[in-house]
C-alpha positions as CSV (number, residue, x, y, z in Angstrom):
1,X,-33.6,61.7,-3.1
2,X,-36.4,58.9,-3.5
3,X,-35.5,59.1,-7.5
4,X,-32.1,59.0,-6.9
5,X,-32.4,55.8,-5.1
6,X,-34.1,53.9,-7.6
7,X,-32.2,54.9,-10.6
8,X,-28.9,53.8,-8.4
9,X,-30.9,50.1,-7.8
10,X,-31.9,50.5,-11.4
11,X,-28.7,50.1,-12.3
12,X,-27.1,47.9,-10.4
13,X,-30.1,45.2,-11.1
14,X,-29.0,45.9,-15.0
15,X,-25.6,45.5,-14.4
16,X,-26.2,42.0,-12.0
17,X,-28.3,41.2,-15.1
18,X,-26.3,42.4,-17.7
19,X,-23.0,40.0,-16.1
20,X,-25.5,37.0,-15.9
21,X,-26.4,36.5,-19.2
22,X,-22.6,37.5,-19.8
23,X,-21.5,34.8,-18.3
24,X,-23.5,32.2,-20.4
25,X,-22.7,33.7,-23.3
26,X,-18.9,33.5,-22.8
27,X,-19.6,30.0,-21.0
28,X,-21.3,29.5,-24.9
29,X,-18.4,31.1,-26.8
30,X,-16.0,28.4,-24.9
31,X,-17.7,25.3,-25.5
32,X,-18.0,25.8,-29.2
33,X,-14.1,26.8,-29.6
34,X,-13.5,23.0,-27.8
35,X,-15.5,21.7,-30.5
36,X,-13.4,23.1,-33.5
37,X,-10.8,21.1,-34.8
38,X,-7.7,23.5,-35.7
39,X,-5.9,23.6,-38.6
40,X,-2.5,24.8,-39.2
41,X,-1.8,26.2,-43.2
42,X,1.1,26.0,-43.9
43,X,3.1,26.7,-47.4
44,X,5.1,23.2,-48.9
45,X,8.3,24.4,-48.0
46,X,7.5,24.3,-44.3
47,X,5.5,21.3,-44.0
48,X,2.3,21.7,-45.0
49,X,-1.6,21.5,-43.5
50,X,-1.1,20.3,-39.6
51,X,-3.3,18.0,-39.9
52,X,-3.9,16.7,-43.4
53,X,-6.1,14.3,-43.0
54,X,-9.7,15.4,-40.7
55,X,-12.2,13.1,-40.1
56,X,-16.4,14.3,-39.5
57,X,-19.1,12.9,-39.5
58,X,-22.0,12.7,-41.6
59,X,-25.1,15.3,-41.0
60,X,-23.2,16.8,-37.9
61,X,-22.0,19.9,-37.2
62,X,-18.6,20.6,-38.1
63,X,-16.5,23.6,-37.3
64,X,-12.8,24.1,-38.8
65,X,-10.4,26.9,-36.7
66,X,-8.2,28.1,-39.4
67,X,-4.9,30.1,-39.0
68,X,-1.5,30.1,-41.0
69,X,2.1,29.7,-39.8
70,X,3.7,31.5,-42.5
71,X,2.2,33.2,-45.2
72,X,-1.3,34.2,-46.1
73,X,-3.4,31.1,-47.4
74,X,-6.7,30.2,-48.7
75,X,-8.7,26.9,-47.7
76,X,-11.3,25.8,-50.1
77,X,-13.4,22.3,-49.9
78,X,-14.5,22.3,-53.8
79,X,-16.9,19.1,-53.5
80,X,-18.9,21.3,-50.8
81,X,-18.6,24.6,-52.3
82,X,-17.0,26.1,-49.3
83,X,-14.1,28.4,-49.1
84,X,-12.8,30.4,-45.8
85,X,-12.2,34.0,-45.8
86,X,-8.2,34.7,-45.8
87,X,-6.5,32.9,-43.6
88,X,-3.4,35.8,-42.2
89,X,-0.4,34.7,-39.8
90,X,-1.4,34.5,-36.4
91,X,-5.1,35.3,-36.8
92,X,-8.4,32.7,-36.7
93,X,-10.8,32.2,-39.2
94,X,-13.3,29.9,-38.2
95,X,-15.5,27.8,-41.0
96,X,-18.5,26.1,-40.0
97,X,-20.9,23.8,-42.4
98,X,-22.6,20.1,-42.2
99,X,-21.4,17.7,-44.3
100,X,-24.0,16.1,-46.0
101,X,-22.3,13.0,-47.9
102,X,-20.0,10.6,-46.8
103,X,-17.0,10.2,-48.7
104,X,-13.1,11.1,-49.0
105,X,-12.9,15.2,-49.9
106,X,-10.2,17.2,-51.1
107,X,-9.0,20.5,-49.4
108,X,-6.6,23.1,-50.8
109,X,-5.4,26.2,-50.6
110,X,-7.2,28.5,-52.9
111,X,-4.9,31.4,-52.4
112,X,-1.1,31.3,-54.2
113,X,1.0,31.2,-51.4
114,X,4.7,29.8,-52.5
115,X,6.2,27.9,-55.7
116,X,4.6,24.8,-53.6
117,X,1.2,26.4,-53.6
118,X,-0.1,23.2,-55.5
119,X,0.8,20.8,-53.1
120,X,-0.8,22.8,-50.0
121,X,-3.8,20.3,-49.2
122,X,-5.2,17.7,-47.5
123,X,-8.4,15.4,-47.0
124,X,-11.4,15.4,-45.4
125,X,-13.0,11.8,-44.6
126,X,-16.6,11.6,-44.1
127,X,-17.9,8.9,-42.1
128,X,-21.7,7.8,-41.7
């Protein structure tokens, strides 16, 4: 009985422990979805990037939340050599990275996406 009893508190000391650091994990996850700016791809036809024009700063921290509102799209920063996984209907990709120069950047879609595809991007200003 004696073991039985400390295998039962055993386990309910993991699982207090277990939802703790849970907690500030998710807490985690949260705060650094509020910091993304989202962007929504979209092809020519139907209005393009939402927004086209996202402003950063210099040697912080950026993070991009990516989805599309039509088709399946591709989103490419060629001065930084970056480019996002596919970005799907309805589904997140997330792209972080630092910029490192100041400066006005292109962005475009990297995937062919409609007879428009060419005119799918947008700019990225860089401020000190």
């Amino acid at each position: 009985m004696k073991k039985l009893e400390i295998f039962g508190i055993a386990i309910v000391i993991i699982g207090l422990a277990g939802t703790i650091v849970g907690s500030f994990a998710w807490e985690g996850f949260l705060e650094s979805q509020r910091e993304c700016i989202t962007i929504h791809m979209r092809t020519y036809e139907n209005g393009n990037p939402t927004p086209n024009v996202i402003h950063l700063k210099k040697n912080v921290p950026a993070c991009l939340r990516l989805t599309s509102d039509d088709t399946t799209h591709g989103f490419n920063i060629p001065d930084f050599n970056i480019t996002a996984d596919p970005i799907h209907p309805g589904k997140w990709t997330y792209l972080r990275f630092t910029p490192k120069e100041s400066g006005t950047f292109s962005f475009v879609c990297n995937i062919v996406c409609s007879a428009g595809h060419s005119r799918v991007r947008g700019q990225i200003i860089v401020d000190d």
